[in-house]
TORPA-829082 format. One record per residue (C-alpha): residue number from 1; chain; x, y, z. Coordinates in Angstrom, 1 decimal. Example, Ala and Ser with C-alpha at 12.3 -4.5 7.8 and 13.67 -1.06 7.14 Angstrom:
[setor 1 "A" [12.3 -4.5 7.8]];
[setor 2 "A" [13.7 -1.1 7.1]];
This chain:
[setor 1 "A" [163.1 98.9 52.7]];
[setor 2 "A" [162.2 95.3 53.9]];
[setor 3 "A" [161.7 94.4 50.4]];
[setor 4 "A" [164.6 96.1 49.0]];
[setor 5 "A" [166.8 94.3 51.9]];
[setor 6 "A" [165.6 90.6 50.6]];
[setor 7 "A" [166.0 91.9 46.9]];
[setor 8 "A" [169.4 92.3 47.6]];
[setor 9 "A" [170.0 88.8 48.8]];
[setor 10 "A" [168.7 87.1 45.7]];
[setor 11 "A" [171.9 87.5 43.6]];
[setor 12 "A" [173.9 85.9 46.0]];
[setor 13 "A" [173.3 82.1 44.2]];
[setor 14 "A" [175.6 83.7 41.5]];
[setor 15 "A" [177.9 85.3 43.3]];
[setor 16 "A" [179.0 81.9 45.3]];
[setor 17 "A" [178.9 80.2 42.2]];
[setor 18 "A" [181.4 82.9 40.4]];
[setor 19 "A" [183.5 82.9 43.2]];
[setor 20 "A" [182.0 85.3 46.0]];
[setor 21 "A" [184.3 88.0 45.7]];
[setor 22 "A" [180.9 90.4 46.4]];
[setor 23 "A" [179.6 88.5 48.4]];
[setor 24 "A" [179.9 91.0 51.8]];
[setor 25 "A" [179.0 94.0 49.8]];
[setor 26 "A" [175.2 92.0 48.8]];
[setor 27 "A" [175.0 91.2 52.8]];
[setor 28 "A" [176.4 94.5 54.4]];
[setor 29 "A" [173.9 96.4 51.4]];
[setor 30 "A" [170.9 94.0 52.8]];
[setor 31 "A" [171.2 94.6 56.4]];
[setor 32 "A" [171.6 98.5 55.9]];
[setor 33 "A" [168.1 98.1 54.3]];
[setor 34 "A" [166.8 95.1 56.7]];
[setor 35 "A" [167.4 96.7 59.8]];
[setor 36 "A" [166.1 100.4 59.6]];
[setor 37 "A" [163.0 98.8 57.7]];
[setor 38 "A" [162.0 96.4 60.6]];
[setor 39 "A" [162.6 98.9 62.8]];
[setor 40 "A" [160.3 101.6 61.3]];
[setor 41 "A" [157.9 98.7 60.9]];
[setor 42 "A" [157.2 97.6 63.8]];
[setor 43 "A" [157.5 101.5 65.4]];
[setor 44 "A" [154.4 102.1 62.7]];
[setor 45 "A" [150.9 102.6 63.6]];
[setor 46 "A" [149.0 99.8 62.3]];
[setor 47 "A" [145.6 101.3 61.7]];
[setor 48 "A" [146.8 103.3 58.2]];
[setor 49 "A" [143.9 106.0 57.3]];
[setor 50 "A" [143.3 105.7 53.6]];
[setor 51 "A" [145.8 107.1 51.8]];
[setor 52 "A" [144.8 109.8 49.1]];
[setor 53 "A" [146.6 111.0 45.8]];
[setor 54 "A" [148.4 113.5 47.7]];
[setor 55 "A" [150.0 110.5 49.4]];
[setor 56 "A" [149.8 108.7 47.1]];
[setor 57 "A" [152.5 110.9 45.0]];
[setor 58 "A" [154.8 111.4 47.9]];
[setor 59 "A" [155.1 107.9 48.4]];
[setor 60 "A" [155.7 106.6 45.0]];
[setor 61 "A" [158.3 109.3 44.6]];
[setor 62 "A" [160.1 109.2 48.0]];
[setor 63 "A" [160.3 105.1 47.5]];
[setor 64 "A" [161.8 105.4 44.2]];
[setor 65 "A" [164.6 107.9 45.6]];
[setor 66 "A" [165.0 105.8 48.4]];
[setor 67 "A" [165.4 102.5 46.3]];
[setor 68 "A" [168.3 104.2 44.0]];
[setor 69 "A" [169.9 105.2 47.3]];
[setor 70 "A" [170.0 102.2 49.3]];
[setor 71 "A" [170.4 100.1 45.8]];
[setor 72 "A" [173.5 101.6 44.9]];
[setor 73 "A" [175.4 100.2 47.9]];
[setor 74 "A" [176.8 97.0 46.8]];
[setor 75 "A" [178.5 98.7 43.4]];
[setor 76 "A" [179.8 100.9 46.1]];
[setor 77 "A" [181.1 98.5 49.1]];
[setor 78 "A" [182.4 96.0 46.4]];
[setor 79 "A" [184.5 98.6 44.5]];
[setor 80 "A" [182.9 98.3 41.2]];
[setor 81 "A" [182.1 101.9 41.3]];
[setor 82 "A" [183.8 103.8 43.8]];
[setor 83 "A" [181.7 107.3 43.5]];
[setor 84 "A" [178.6 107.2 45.0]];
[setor 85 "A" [178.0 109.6 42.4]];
[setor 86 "A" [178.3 107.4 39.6]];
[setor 87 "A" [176.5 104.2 41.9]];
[setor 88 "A" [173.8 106.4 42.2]];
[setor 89 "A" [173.4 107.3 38.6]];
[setor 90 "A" [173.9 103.4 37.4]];
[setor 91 "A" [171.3 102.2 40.0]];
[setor 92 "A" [168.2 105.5 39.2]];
[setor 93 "A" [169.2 104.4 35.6]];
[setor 94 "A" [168.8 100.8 36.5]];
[setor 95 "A" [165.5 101.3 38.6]];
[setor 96 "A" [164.0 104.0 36.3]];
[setor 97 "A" [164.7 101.1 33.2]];
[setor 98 "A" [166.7 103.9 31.5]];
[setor 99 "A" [170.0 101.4 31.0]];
[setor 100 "A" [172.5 104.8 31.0]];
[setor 101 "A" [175.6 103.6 31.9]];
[setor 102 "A" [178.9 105.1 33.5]];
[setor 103 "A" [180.4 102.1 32.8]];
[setor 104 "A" [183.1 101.3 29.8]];
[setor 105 "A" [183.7 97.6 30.9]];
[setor 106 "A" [180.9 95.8 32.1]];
[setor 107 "A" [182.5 92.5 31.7]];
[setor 108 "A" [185.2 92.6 34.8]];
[setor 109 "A" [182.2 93.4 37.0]];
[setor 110 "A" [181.6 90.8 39.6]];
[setor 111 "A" [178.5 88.1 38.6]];
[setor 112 "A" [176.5 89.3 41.7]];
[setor 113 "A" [177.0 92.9 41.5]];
[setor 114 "A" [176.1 92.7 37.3]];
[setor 115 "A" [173.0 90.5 38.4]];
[setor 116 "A" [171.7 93.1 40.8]];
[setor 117 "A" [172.6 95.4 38.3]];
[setor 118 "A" [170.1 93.9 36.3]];
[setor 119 "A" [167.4 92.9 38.6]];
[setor 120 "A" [167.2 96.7 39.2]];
[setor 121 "A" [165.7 96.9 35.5]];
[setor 122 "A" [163.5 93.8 36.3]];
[setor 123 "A" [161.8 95.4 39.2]];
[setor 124 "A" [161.9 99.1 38.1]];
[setor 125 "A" [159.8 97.7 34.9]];
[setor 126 "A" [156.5 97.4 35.7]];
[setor 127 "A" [157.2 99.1 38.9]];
[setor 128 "A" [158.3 98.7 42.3]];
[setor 129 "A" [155.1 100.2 44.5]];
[setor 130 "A" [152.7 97.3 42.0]];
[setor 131 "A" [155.0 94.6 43.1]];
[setor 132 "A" [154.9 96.2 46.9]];
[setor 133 "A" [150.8 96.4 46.9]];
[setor 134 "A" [150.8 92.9 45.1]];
[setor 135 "A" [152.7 90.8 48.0]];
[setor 136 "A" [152.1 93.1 50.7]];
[setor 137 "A" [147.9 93.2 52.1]];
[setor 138 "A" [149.2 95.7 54.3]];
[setor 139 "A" [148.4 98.5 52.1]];
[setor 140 "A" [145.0 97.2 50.6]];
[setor 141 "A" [143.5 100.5 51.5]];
[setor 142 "A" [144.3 103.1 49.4]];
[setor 143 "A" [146.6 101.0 46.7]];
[setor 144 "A" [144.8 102.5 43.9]];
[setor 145 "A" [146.2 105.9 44.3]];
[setor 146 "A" [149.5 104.5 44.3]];
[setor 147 "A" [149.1 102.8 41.4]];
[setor 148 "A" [147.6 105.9 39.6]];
[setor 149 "A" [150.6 107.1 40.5]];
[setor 150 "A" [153.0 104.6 39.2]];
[setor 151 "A" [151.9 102.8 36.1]];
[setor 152 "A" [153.2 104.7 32.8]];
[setor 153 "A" [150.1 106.5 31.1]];
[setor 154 "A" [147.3 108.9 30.9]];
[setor 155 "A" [145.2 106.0 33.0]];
[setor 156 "A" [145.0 103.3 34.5]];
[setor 157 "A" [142.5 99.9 33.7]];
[setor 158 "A" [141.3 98.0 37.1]];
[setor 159 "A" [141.8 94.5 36.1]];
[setor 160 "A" [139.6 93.1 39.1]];
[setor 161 "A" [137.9 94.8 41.5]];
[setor 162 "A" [141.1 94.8 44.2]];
[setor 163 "A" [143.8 96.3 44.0]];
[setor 164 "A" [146.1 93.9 45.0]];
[setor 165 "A" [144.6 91.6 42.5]];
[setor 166 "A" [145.0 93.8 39.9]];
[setor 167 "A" [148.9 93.8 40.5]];
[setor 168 "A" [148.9 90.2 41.0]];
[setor 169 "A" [147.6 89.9 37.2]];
[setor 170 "A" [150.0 92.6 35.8]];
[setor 171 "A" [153.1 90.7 37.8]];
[setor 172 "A" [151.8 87.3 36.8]];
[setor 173 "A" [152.0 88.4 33.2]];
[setor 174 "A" [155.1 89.8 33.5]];
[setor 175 "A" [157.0 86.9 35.3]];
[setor 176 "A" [155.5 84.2 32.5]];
[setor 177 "A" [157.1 86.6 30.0]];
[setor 178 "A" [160.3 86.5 31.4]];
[setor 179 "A" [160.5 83.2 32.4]];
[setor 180 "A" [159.1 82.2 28.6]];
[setor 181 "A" [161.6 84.7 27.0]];
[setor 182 "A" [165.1 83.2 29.6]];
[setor 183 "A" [163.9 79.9 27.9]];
[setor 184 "A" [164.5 80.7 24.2]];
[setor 185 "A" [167.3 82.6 24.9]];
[setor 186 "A" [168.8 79.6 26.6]];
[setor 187 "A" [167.8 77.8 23.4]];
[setor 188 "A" [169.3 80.2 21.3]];
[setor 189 "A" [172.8 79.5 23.2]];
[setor 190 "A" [173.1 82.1 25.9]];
[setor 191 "A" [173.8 80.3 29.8]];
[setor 192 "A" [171.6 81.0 32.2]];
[setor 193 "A" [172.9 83.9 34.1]];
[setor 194 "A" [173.5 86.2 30.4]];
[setor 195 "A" [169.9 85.0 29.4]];
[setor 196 "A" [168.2 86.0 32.7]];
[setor 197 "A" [169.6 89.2 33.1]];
[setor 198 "A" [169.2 90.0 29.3]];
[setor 199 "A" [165.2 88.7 29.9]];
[setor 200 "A" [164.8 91.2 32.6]];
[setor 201 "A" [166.6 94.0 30.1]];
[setor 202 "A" [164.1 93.3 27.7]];
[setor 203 "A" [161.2 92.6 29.7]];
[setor 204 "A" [161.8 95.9 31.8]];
[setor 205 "A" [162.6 98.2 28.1]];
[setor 206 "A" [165.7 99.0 30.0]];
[setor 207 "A" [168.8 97.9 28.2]];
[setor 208 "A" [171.6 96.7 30.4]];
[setor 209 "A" [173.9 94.0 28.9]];
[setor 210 "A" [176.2 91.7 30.1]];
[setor 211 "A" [178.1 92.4 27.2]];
[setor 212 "A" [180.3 95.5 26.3]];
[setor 213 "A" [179.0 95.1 23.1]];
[setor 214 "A" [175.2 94.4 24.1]];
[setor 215 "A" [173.6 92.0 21.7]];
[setor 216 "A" [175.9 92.6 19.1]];
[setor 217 "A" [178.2 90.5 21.3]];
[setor 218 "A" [176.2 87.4 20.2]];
[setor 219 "A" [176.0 87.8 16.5]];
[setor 220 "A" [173.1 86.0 16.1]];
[setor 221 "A" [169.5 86.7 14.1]];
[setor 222 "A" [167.8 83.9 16.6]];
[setor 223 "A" [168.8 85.9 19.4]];
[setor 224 "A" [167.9 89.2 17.9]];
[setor 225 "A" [164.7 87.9 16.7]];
[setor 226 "A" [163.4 86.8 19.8]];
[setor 227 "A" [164.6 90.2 21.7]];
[setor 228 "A" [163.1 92.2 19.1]];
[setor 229 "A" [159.7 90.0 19.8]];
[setor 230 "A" [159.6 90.4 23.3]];
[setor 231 "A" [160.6 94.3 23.4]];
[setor 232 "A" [157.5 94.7 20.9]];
[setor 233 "A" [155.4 93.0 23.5]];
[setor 234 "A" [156.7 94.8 26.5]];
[setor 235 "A" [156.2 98.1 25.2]];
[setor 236 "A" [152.7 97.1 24.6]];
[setor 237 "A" [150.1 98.1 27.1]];
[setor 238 "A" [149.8 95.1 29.5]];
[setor 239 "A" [145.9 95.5 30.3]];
[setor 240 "A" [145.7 94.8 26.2]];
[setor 241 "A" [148.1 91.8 27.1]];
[setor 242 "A" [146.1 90.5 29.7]];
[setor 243 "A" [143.0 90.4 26.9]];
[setor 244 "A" [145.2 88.4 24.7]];
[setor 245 "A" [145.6 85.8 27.6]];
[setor 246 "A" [142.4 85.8 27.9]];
[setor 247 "A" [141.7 84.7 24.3]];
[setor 248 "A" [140.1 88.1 23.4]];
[setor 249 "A" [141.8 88.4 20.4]];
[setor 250 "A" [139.1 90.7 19.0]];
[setor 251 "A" [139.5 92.9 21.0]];
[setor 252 "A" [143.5 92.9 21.0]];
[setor 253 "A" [144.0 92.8 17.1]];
[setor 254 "A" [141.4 96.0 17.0]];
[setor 255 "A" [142.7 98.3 19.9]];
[setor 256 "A" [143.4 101.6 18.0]];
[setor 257 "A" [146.5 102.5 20.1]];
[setor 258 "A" [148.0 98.8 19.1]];
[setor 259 "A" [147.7 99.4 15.6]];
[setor 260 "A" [149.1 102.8 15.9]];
[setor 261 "A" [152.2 101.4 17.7]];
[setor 262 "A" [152.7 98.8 15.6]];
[setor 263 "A" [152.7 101.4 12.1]];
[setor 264 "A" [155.1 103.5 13.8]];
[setor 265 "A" [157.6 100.7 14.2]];
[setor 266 "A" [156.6 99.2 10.6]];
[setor 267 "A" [157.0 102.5 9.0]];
[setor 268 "A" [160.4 103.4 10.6]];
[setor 269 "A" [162.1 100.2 10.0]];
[setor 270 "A" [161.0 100.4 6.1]];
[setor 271 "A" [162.4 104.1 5.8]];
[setor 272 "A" [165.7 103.5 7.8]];
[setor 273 "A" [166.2 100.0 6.0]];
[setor 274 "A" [165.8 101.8 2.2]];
[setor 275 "A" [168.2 104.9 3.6]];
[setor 276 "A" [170.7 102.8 5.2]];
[setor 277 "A" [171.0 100.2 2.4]];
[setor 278 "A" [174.9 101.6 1.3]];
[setor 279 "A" [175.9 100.9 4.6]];
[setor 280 "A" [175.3 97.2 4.2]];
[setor 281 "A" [176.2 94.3 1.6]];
[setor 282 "A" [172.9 93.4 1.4]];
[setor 283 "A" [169.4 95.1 1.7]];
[setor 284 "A" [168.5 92.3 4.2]];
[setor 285 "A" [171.5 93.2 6.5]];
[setor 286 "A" [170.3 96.6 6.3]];
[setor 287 "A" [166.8 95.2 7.1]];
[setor 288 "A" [168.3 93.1 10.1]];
[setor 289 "A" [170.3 96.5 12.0]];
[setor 290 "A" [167.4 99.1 11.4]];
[setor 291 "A" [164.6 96.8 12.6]];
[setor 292 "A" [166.4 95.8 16.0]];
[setor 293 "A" [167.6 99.2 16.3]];
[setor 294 "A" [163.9 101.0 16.2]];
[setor 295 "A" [162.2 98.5 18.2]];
[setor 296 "A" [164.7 99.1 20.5]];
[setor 297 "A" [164.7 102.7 20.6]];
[setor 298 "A" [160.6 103.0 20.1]];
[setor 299 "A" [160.6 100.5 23.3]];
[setor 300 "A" [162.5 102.8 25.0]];
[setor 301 "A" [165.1 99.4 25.7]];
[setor 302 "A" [168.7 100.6 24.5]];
[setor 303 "A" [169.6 97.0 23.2]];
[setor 304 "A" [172.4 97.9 20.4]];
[setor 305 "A" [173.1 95.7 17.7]];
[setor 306 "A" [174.8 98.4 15.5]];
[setor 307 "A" [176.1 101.9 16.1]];
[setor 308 "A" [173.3 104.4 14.2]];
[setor 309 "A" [175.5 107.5 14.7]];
[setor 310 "A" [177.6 105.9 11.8]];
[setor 311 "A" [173.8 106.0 9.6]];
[setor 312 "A" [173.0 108.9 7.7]];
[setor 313 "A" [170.9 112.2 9.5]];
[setor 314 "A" [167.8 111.3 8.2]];
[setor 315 "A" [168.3 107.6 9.9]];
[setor 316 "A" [169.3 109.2 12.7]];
[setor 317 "A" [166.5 111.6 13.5]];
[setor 318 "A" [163.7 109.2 12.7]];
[setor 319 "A" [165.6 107.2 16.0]];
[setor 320 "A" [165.6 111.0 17.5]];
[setor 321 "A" [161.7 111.3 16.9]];
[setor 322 "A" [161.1 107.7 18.0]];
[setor 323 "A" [162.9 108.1 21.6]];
[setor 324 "A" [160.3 110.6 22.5]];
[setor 325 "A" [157.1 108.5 21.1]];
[setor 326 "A" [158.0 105.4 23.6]];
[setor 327 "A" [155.9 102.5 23.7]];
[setor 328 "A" [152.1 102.3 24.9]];
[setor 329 "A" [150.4 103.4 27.6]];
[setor 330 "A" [150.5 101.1 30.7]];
[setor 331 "A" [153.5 99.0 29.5]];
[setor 332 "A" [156.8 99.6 30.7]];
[setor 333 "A" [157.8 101.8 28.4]];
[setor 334 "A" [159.2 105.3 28.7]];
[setor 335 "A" [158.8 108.1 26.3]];
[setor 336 "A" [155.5 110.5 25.7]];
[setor 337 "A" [153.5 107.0 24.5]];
[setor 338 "A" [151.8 106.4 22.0]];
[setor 339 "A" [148.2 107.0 23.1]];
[setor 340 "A" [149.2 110.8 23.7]];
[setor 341 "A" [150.7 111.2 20.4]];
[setor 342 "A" [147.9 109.7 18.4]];
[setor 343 "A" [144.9 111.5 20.8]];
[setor 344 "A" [147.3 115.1 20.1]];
[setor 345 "A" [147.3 114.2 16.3]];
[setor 346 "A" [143.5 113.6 16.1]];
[setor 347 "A" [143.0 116.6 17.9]];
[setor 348 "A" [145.2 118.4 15.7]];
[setor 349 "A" [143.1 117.5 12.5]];
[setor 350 "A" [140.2 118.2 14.5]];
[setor 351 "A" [140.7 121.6 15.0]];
[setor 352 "A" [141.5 122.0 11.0]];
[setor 353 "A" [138.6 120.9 10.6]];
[setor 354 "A" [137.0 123.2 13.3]];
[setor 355 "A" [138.6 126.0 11.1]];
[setor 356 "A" [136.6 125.5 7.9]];
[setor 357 "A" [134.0 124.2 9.4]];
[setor 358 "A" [133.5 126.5 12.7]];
[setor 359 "A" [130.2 125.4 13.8]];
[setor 360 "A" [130.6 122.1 13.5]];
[setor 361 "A" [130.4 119.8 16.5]];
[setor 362 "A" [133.7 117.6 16.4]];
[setor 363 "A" [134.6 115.4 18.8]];
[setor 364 "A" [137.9 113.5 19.1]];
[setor 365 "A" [137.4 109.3 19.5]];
[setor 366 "A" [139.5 107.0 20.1]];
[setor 367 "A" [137.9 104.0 18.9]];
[setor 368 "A" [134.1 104.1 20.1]];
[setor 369 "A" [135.4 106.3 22.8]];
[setor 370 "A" [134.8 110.0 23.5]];
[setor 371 "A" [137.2 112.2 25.3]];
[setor 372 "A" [136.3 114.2 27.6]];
[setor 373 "A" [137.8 117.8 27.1]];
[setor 374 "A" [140.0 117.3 30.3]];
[setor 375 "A" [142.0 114.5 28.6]];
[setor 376 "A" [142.5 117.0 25.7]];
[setor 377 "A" [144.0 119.8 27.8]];
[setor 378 "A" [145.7 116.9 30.1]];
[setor 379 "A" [147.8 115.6 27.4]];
[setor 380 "A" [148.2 119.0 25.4]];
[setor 381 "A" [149.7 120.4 29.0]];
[setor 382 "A" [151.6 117.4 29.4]];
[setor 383 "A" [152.8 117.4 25.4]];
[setor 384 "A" [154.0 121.4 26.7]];
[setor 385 "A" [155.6 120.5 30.1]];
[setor 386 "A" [157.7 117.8 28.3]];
[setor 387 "A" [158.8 120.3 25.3]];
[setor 388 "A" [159.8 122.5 28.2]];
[setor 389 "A" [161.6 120.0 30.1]];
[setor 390 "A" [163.6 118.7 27.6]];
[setor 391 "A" [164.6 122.8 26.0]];
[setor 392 "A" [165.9 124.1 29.9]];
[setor 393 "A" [167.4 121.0 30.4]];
[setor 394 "A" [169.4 120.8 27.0]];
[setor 395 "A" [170.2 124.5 27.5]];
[setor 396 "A" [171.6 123.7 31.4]];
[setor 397 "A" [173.7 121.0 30.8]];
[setor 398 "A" [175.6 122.6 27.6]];
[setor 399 "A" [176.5 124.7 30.1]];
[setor 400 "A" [179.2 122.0 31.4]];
[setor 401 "A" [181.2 122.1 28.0]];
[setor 402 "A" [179.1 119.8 26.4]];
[setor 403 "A" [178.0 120.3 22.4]];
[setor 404 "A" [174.5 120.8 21.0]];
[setor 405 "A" [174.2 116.9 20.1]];
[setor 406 "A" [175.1 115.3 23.0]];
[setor 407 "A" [173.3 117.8 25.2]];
[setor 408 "A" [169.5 117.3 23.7]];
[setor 409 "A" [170.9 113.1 23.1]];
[setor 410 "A" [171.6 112.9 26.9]];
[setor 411 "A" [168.7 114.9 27.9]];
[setor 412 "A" [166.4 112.9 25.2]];
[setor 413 "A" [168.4 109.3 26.2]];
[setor 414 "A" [167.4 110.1 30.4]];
[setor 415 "A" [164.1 111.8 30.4]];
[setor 416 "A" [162.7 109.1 28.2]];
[setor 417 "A" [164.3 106.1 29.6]];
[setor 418 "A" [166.5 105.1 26.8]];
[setor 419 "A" [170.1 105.2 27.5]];
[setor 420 "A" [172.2 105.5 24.9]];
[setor 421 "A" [171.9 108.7 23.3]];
[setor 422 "A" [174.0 110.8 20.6]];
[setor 423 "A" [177.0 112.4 20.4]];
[setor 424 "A" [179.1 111.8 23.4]];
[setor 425 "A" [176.3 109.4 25.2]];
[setor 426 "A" [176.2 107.1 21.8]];
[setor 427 "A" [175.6 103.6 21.5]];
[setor 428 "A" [179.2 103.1 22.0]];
[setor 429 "A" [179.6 105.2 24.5]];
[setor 430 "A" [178.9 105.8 27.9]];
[setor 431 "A" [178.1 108.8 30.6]];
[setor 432 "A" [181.3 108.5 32.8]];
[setor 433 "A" [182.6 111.8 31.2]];
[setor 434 "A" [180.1 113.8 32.2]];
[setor 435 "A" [180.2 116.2 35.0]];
[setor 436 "A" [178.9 115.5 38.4]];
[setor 437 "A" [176.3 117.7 38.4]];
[setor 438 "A" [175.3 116.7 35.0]];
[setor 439 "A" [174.9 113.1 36.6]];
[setor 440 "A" [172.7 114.2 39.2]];
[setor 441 "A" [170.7 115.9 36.9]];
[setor 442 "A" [170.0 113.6 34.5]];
[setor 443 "A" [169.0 110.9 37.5]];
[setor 444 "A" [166.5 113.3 38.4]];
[setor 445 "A" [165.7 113.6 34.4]];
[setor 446 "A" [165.2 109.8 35.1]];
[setor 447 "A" [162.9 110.1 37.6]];
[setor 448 "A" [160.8 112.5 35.9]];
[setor 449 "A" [160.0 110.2 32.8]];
[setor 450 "A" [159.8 107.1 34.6]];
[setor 451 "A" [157.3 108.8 36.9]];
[setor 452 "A" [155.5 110.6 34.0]];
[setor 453 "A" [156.4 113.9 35.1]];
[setor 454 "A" [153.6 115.2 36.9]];
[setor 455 "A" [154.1 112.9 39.8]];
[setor 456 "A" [157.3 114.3 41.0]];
[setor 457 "A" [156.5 118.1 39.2]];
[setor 458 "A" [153.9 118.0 41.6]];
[setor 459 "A" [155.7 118.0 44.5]];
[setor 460 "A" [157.9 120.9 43.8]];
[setor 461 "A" [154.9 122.9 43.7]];
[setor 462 "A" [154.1 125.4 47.1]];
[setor 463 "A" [150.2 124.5 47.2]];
[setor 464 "A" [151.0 120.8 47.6]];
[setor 465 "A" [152.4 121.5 50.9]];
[setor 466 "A" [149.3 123.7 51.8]];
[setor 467 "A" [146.9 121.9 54.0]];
């Protein structure tokens, strides 16, 4: 909460500068957080006991509630968005990097409260309880299981021996990324507040523009180009990218998951190009939408340079199947990742093979790795609960007058941190029509990919609460 409350101060620059008219609601928004968070502070035991897994997922998933909660005050105070309802829903989906938004004009927002708005993606990305463990040695016992439970993927590579350190890497690496990225965007004619705020869009795979229009506001390839470049490298896993700092190009140019990602994307942009050609003047135009577009959606970021629901079906469910893939594992990134897709398709063949061949002894690698059977059923349950999820919850929101399309879009567009989705949730549309309950649900939809399901499943569950 103390951290939240000095978050909330660092728009204010831009708000003086743009003429301060939400200013009070930054302050007012701070000191809610400020105060109760000293408070509880210094009313805290200062011995902690180590804190467990158990804990571990409590905490990550209380904080993030608490963060959308508390975050959503200034859009509220200032007037920007009057429900708390739909404040709520902007801010999870700003936190959780989804970028779904209730808003139809972005533009008449005040600087501040679009900066925040954007800084929520920024800190959401690579996760709020890393950042918390990296500048705060208070919780140096214990940080691992927090970070188990927040960074996106199956696992999680120790980059030093602390944990603290091993945040301090992640964050260092993610700062020089967006600073590099604000820079070229500058270059490429943006100011400095719309190239910041699209930096920490892109950096975070979350999406939210300045712009009504998103990029497409900009109509330029150099500004495309490098978006395109640094969504690629923020859905990449950023242990791998702390290898390529290194110099360890080896081992960054072999990495099996990498590779994988990197097809996908190839793959789609070359069948979408070739099926959307009619719907260009040239092939190259049609070359220029489709590869922004499924780096985009692959990323999980929701930048929109062209509205797909105007492509043909085929174009459009390759974008369909490629929101549930996401980027890799340990980037920022929602979706299933690509790690679990590529370990469930070798398992897959595996057990074809098992069937002709059923004494054989196959085991599934990845690379010169074995996995252990645990990882097998870990993924294949995850893989289930995820199918699952996204069925009820397609089912339970059609039943608030919404069609088949934009039910499984908005369900697909929230649980894997997207934002825009089909039908009535498109590209050029937005969530404000939905119902209120709908809202709610898909913030918790949010929640639940951001937090790779089992963290917050997990605390649903009766035995949790059993000592």
């Amino acid at each position: 909460m103390i951290f939240l409350g000095i978050a909330l101060l660092l728009p204010i620059p831009f708000s003086i500068y743009y003429g301060a008219v939400d200013l009070h609601s930054l302050i007012i928004s701070s000191i809610i957080s400020l105060v109760p968070g000293i408070i509880i502070f210094f009313k805290s035991p200062k011995k902690i006991e180590e804190i467990r897994p158990k804990e571990g997922f409590f905490i990550v998933t209380i904080t993030w509630l608490l963060f959308a909660g508390i975050g959503s005050l200034p859009f509220v105070i200032s007037g920007a968005i009057p429900s708390y309802t739909d404040a709520f829903f902007e801010t999870m989906s700003g936190f959780t990097t989804t970028g779904a938004s209730i808003l139809s004009d972005v533009e008449v927002l005040p600087k501040g409260i679009l900066f925040w708005r954007s800084l929520t993606h920024w800190f959401g990305g690579l996760g709020i309880i890393v950042l918390t463990v990296a500048i705060l040695p208070l919780l140096q016992v214990g940080g691992m299981q927090l970070l188990k439970a927040e960074v996106p993927g199956p696992n999680v590579d120790k980059l030093s021996p602390r944990i603290g350190d091993t945040a301090k890497i992640l964050w260092s690496i993610y700062i020089f990324l967006t600073v590099f990225e604000t820079i070229l965007l500058i270059i490429g004619g943006m100011n400095l507040f719309d190239a910041l705020c699209h930096s920490f869009g892109t950096m975070a795979t979350g999406g939210f523009s300045t712009k009504n229009a998103s990029i497409a506001n900009y109509s330029s390839i150099y500004i495309e180009i490098v978006i395109i470049i640094f969504m690629i490298i923020a859905g990449t896993n950023f242990s791998l990218l702390h290898k390529l700092f290194q110099f360890k190009f080896k081992e960054f140019i072999s990495n099996r998951e990498f590779l994988f990602y990197l097809s996908i994307i190839l793959f789609a942009i070359l069948l979408i190009s070739i099926n959307i050609q009619n719907n260009y003047q040239s092939f190259f135009d049609a070359l220029r939408y489709s590869s922004f577009q499924v780096v985009s959606i692959m990323t999980t970021t929701g930048f929109a340079t062209a509205d797909y629901e105007k492509w043909s079906s085929a174009s459009q469910l390759i974008l369909f199947c490629l929101m549930f893939i996401g980027g890799s594992a340990g980037s920022t990134a929602g979706g299933i990742k690509v790690i679990r897709i590529f370990i469930l398709l070798k398992y897959l063949y595996n057990e074809m093979l098992r069937l002709i061949h059923p004494q054989a002894v196959i085991i599934v690698k990845v690379g010169n790795y074995s996995l252990d059977k645990k990882v097998l059923i870990n993924i294949t349950g995850f893989f289930i609960i995820y199918v699952f999820i996204t069925v009820f919850s397609t089912i339970f929101i059609s039943f608030f007058n919404l069609d088949f399309v934009t039910s499984l879009g908005a369900v697909a567009a929230t649980l894997n941190n997207i934002g825009p989705g089909f039908g009535l949730v498109g590209p050029v549309e937005n969530y404000s029509i939905l119902h209120d309950v709908v809202k709610w649900y898909l913030s918790l939809l949010m929640v639940l990919g951001r937090l790779e399901i089992y963290t917050l499943l997990i605390l649903l569950t009766p035995f949790y609460w059993k000592k």
